[in-house]
N, C-alpha and C positions, 0 to 999 in steps of 0.2 A: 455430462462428462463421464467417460467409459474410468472404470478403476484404474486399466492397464497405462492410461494420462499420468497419474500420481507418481512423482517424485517425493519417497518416503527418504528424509533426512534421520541420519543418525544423532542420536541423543547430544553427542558431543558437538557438534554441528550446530545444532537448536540454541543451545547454551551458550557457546563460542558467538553467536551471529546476534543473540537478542544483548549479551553483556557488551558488544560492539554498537549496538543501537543505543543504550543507556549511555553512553559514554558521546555519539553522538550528538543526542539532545540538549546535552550541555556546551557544545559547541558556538561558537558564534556565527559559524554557517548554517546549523541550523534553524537560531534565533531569526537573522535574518531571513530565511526561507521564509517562517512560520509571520515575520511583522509583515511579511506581503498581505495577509489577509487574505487569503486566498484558496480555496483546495483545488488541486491538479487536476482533479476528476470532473466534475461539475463548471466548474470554474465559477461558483458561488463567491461572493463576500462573507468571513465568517471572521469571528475575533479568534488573535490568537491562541489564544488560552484551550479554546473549542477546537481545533486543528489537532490531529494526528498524525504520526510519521507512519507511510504506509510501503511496506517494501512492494515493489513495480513486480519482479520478482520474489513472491513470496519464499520466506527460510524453508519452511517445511516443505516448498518444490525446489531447493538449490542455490536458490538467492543469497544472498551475502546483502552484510548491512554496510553499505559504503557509497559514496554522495549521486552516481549516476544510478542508483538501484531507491534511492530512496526519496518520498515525495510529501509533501503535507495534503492530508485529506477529509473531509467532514468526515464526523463523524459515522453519518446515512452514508457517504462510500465506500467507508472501511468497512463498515459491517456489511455491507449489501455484496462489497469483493472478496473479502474472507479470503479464501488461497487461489485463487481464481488466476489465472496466466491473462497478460493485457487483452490478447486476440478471443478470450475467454468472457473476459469482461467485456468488452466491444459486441461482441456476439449478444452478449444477457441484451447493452445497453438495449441493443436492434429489436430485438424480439417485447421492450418494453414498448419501445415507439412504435412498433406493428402493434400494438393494442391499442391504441388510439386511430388507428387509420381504417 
């Protein structure tokens, strides 16, 4: 990913979008997301407890934390997406599974 990709969020931004995500987790929509057992990425079985809220749109590229931006995810997806753009991630996943071919 070329530098000039990087959507650098402003401090007030970062703040404002994760305090919106804290407030979400306590939501009952996102309880419910999260008892699917489920991560959006993998599409793994995983217990709730082990799930993640992952912005689709990361904050630090522009993302906002609000219900169509955000996703539960193992934990190996979140770290392995990091700020990664979906078409970004999609790309990594390809170039994994050409290493098995």
């Amino acid at each position: 990913m070329k530098e000039s990709e990087w959507f650098f969020s402003d401090p007030k931004h970062l703040r404002r979008e994760k305090e919106k995500a804290r407030q979400i987790r306590q939501s009952q929509w996102w309880k419910n997301l999260r008892a699917r057992n489920r991560c959006h990425y993998c599409g793994n079985t995983v217990p709730a407890r082990q799930l993640s809220m992952d912005h689709r749109i990361p904050i630090s590229r522009g993302g906002k934390s609000e219900r169509k931006n955000l996703v539960p995810s193992c934990k190996p997806c979140n770290n392995l997406k990091k700020n990664m753009m979906l078409d970004e991630w999609e790309a990594y996943l390809a170039s994994l599974d050409n290493l098995h071919d």
